[in-house]
TIRO-2110 file (N, C-alpha, C; in Angstrom, 1 decimal):
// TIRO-2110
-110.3, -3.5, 46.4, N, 1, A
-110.0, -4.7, 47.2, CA, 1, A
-108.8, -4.6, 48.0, C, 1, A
-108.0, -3.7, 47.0, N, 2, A
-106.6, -4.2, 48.2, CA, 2, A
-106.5, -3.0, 49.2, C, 2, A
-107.5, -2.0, 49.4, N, 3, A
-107.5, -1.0, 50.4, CA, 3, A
-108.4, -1.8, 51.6, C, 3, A
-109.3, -2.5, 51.1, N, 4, A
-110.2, -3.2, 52.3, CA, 4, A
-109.3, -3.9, 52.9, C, 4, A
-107.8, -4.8, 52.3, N, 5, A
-107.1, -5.9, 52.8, CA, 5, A
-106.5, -5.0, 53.8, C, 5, A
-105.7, -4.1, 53.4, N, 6, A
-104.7, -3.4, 54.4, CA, 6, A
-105.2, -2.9, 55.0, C, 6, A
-107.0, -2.4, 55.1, N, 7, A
-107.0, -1.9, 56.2, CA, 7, A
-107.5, -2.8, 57.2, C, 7, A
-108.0, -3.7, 56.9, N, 8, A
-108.2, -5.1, 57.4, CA, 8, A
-106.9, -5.4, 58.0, C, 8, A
-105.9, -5.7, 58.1, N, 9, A
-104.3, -6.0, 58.2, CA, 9, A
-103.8, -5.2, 59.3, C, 9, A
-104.1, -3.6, 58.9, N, 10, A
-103.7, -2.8, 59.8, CA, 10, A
-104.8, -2.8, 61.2, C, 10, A
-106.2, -2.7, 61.6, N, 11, A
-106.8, -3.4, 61.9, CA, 11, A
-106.4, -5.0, 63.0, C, 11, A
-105.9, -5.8, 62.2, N, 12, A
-105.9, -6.6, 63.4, CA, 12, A
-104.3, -6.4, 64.1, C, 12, A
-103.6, -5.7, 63.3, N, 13, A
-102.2, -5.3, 63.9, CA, 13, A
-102.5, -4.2, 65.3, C, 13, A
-103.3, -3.2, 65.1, N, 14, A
-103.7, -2.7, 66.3, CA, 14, A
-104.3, -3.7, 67.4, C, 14, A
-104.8, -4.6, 67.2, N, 15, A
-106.0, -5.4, 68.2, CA, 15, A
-104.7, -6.0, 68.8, C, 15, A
-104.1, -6.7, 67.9, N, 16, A
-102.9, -7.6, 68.4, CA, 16, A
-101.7, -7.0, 69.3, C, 16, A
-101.4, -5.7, 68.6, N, 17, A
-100.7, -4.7, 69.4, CA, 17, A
-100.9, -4.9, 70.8, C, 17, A
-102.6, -4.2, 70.9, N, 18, A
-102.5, -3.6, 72.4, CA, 18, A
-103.4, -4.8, 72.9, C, 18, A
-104.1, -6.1, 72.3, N, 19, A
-104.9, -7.1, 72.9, CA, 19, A
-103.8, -8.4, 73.7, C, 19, A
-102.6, -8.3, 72.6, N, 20, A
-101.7, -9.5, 72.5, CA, 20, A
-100.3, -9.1, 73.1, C, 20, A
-100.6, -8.0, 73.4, N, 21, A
-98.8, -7.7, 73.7, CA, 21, A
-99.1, -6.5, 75.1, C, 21, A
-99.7, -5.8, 74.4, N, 22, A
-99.8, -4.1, 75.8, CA, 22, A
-100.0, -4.8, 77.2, C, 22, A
-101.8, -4.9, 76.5, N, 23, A
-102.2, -4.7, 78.1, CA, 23, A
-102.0, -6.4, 79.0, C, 23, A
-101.7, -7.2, 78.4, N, 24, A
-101.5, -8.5, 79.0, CA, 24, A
-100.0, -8.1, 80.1, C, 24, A
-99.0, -7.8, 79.2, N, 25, A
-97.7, -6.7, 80.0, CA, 25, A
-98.2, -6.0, 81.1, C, 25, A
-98.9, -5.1, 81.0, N, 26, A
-99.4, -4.0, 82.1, CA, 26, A
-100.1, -5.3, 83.0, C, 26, A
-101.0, -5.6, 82.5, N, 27, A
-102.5, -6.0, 83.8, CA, 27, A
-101.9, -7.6, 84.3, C, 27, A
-100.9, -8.0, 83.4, N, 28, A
-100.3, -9.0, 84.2, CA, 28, A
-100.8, -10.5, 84.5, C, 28, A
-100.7, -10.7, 85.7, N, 29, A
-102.3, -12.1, 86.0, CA, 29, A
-103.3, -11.7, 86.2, C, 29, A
-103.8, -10.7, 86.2, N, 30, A
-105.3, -10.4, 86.3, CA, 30, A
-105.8, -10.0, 85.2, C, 30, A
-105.1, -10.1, 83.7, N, 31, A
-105.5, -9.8, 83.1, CA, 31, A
-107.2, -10.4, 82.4, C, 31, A
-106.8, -11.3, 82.4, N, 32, A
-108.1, -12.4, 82.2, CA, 32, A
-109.2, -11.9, 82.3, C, 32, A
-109.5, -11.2, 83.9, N, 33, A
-110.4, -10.8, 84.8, CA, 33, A
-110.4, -9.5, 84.3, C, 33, A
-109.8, -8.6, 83.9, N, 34, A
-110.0, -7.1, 83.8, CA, 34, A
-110.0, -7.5, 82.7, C, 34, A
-110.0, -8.2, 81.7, N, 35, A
-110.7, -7.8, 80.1, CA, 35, A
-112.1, -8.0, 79.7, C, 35, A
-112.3, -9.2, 81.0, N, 36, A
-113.6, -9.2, 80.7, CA, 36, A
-114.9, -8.7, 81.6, C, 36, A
-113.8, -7.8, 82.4, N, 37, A
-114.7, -6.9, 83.0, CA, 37, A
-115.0, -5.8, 81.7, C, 37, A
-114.1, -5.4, 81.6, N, 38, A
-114.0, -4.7, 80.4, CA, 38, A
-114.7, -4.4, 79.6, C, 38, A
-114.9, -6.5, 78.7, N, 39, A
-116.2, -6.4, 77.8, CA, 39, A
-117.2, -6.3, 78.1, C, 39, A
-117.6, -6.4, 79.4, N, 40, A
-119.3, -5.8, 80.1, CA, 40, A
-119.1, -4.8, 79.9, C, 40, A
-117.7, -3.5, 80.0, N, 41, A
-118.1, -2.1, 80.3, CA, 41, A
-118.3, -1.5, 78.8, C, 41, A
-118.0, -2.2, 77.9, N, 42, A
-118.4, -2.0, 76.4, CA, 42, A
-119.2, -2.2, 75.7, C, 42, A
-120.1, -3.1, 76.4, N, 43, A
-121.4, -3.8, 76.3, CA, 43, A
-122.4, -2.5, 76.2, C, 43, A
-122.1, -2.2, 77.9, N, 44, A
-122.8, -1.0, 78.1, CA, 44, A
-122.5, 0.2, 77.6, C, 44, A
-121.7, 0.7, 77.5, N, 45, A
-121.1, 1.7, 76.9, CA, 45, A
-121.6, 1.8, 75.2, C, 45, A
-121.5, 0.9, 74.6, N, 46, A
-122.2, 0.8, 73.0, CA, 46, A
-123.4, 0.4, 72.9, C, 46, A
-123.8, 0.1, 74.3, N, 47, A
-125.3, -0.4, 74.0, CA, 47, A
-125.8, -1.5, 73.5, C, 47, A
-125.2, -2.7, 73.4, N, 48, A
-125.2, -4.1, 72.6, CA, 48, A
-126.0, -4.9, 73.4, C, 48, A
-127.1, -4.7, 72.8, N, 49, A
-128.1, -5.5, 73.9, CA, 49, A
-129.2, -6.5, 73.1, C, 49, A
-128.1, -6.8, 72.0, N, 50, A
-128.8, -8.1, 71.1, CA, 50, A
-127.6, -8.8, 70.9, C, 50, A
-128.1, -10.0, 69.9, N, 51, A
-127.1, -10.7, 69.0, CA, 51, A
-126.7, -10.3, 68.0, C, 51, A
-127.5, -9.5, 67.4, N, 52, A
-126.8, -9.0, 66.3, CA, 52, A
-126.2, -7.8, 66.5, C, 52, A
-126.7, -7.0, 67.3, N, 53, A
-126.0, -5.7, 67.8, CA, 53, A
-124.3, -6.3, 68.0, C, 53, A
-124.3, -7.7, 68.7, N, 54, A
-122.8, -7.7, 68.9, CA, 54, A
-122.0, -8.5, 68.3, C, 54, A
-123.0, -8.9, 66.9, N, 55, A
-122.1, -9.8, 66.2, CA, 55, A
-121.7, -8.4, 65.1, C, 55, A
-122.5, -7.3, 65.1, N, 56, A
-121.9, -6.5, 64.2, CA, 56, A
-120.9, -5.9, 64.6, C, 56, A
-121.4, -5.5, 66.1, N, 57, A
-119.6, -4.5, 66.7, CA, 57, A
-118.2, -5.8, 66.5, C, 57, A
-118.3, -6.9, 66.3, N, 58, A
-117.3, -7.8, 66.6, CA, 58, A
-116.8, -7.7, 64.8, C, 58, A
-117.9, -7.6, 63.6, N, 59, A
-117.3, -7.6, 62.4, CA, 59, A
-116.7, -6.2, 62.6, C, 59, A
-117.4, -5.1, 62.9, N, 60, A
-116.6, -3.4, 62.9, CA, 60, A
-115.0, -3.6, 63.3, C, 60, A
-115.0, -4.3, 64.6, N, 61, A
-113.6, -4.3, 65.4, CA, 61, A
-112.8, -5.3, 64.9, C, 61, A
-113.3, -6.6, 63.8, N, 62, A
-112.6, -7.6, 63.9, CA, 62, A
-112.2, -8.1, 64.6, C, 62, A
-113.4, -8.6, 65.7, N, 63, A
-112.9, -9.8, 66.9, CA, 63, A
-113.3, -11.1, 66.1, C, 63, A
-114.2, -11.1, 64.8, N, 64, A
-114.1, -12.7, 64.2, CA, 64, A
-116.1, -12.4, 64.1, C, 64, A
-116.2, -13.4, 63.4, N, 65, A
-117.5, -13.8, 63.2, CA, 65, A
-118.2, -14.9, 64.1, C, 65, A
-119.3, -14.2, 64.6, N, 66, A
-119.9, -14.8, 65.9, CA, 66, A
-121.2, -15.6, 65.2, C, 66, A
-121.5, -16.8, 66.1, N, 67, A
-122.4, -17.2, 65.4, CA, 67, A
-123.1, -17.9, 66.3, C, 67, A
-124.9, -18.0, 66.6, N, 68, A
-125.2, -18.6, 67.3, CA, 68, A
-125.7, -20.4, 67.1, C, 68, A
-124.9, -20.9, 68.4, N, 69, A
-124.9, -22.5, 68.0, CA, 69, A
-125.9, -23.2, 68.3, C, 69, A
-126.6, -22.7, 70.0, N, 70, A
-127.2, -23.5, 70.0, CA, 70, A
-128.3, -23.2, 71.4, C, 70, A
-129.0, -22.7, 71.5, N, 71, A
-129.9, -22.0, 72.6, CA, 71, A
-130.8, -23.2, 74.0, C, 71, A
-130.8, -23.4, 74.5, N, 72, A
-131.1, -23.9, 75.6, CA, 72, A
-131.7, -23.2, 76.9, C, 72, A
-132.0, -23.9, 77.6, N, 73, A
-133.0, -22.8, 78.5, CA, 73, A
-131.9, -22.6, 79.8, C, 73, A
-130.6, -22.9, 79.8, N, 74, A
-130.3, -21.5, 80.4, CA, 74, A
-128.6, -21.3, 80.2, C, 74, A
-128.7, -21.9, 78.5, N, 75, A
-127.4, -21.7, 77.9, CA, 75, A
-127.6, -21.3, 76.4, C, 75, A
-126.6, -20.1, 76.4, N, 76, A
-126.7, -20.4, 74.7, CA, 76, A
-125.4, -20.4, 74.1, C, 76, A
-125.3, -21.0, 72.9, N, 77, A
-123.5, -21.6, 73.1, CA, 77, A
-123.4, -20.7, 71.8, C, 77, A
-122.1, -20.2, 71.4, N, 78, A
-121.3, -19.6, 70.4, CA, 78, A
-120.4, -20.5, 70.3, C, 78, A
-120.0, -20.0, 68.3, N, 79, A
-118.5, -19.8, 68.3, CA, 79, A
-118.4, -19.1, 67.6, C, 79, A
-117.1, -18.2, 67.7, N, 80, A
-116.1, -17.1, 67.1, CA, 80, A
-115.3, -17.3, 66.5, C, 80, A
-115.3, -17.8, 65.2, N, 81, A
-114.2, -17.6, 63.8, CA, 81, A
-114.1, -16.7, 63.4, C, 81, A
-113.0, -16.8, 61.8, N, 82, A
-112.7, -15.9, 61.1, CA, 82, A
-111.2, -15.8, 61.2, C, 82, A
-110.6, -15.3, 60.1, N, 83, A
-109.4, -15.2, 59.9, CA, 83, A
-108.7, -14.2, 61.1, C, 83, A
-109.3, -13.2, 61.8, N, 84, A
-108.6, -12.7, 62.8, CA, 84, A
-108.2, -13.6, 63.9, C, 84, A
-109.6, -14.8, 64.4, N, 85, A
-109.1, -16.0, 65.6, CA, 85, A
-108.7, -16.6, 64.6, C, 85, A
-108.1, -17.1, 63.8, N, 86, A
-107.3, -18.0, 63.3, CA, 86, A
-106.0, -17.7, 63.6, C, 86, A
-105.9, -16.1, 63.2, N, 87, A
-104.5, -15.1, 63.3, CA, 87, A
-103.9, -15.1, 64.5, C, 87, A
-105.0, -14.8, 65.4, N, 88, A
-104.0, -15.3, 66.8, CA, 88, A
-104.2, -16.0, 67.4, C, 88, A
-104.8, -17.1, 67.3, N, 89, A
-104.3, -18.5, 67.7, CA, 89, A
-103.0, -19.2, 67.4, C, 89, A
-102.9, -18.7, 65.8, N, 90, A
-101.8, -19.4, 65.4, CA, 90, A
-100.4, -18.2, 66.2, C, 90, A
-100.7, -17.3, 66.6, N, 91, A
-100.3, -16.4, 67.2, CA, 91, A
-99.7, -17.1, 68.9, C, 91, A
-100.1, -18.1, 68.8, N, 92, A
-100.5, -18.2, 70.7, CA, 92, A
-100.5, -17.3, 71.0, C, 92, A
-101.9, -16.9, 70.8, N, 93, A
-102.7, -15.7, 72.0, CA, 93, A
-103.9, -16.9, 72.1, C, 93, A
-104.1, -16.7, 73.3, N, 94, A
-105.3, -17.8, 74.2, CA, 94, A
-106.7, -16.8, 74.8, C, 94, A
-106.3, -15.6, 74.6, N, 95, A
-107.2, -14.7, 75.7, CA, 95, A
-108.3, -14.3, 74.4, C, 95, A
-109.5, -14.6, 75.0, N, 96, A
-110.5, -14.1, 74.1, CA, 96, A
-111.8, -13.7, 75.6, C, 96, A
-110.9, -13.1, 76.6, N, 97, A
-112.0, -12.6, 77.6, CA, 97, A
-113.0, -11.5, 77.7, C, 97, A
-112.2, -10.9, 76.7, N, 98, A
-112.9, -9.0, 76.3, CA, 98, A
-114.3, -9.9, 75.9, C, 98, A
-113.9, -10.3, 74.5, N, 99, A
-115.2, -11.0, 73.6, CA, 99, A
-116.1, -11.8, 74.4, C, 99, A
-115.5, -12.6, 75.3, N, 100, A
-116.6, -13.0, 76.3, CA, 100, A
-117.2, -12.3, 77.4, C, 100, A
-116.8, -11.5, 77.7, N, 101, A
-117.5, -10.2, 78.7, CA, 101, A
-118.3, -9.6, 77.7, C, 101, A
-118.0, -9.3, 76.8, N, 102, A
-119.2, -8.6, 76.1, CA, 102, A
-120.1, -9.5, 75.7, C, 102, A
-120.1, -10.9, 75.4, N, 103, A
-121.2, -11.7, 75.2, CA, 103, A
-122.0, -11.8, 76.6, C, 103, A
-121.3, -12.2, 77.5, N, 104, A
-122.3, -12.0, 78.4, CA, 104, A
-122.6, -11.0, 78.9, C, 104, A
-122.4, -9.7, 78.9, N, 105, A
-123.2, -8.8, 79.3, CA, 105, A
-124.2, -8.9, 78.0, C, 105, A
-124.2, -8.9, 77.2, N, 106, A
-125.1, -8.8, 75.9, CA, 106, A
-126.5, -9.6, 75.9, C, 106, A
-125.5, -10.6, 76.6, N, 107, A
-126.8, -11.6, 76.5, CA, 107, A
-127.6, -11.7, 78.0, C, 107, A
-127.2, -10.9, 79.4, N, 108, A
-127.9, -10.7, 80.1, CA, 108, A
-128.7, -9.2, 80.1, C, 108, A
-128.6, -8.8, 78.9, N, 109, A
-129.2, -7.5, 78.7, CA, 109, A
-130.5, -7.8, 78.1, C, 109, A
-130.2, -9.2, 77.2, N, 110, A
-131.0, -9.7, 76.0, CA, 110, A
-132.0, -10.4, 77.4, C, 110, A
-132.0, -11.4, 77.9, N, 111, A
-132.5, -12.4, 79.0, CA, 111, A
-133.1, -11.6, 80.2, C, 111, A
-132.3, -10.4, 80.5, N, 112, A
-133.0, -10.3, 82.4, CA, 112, A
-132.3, -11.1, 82.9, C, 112, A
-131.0, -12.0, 83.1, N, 113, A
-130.8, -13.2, 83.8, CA, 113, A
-129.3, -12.8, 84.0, C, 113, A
-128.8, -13.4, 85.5, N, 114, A
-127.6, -12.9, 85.3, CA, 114, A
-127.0, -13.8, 84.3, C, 114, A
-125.9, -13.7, 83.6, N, 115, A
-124.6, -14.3, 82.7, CA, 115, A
-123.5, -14.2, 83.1, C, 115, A
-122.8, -15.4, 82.9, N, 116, A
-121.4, -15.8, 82.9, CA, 116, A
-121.2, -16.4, 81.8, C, 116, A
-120.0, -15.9, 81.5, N, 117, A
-119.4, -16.6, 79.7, CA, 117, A
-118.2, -18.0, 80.3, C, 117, A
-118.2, -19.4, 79.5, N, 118, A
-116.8, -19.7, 79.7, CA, 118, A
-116.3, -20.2, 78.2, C, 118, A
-115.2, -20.1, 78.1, N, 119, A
-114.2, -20.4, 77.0, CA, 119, A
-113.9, -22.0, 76.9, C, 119, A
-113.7, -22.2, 75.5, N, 120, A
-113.4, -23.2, 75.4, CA, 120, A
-112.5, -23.4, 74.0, C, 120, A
-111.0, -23.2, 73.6, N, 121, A
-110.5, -23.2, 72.5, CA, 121, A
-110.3, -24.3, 71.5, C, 121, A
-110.8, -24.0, 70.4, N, 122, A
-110.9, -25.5, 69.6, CA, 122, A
-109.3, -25.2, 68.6, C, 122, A
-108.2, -25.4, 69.1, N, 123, A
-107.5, -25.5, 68.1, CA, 123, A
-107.5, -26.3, 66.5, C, 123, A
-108.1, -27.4, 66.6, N, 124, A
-108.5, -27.7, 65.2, CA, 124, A
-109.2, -27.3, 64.2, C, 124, A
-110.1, -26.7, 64.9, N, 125, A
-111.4, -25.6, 64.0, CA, 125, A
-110.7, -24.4, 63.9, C, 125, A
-109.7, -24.1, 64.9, N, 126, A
-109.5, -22.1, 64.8, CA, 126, A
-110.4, -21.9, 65.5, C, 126, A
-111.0, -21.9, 66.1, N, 127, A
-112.3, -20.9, 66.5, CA, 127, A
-112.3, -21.4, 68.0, C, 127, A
-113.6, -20.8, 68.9, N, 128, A
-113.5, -20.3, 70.1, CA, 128, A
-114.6, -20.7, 70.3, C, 128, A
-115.4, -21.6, 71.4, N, 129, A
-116.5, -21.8, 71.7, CA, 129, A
-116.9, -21.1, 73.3, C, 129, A
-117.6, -20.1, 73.0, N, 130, A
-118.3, -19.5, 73.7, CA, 130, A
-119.7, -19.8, 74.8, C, 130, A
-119.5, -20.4, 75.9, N, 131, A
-121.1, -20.6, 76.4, CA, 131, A
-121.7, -19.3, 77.5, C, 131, A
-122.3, -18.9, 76.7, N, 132, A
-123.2, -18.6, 78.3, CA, 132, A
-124.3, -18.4, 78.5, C, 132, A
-123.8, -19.2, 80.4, N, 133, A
-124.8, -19.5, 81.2, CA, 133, A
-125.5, -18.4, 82.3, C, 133, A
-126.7, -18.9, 82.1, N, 134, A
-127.6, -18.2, 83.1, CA, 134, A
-128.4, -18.9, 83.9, C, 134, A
-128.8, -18.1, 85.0, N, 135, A
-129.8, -18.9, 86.0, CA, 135, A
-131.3, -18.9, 85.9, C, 135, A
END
């Protein structure tokens, strides 16, 4: 148990490293935009062309536990908990654009339709509500 914790620990210490501090420093104001260009290029790159395909790469990487909330005909809504968005929320880190680039490319791999992700931060839940929309 306590090798799963630290590596778990160490784990979100890297994410937070270079998610929370690196590349926000480097990419600046565009970061927003280039991470979630990003998570399309990972999308593709891993091949995540379901929901579950990318709720499992998000437990592998500890981006949080994804969950689907609510499907519509040309929305389907998430949210992303788990002790990692809890961690940096309470962190003020606000960027969860990676995670949303990869949902939407995921989910226009899944559809045929194009997708756009938008954010929506629930500070009292911890968690991150995810929509996306297609045409």
């Amino acid at each position: 148990m306590q090798d799963n914790q630290q590596q778990s620990e160490h784990v979100y210490f890297v994410n937070q490293l270079y998610r929370d501090f690196l590349l926000p420093t480097i990419l600046g104001e565009t970061s927003e935009e280039i991470l979630y260009w990003g998570g399309k290029r990972i999308t593709r790159k891993y091949d995540l062309a379901s929901f579950e395909d990318v709720n499992s790469f998000f437990e592998t990487t500890e981006f949080g536990t994804l969950t689907k909330i609510k499907e519509r005909r040309t929305e389907i809504d998430f949210e992303l908990a788990g002790q990692s968005v809890t961690d940096r929320l309470n962190s003020d880190s606000q960027e969860f654009s990676l995670e949303a680039g990869i949902i939407a490319e995921a989910v226009e791999k899944e559809t045929g339709r194009t997708t756009e992700c938008e954010l929506e931060i629930d500070h009292k839940n911890n968690l991150v509500h995810i929509a996306a929309k297609f045409d």
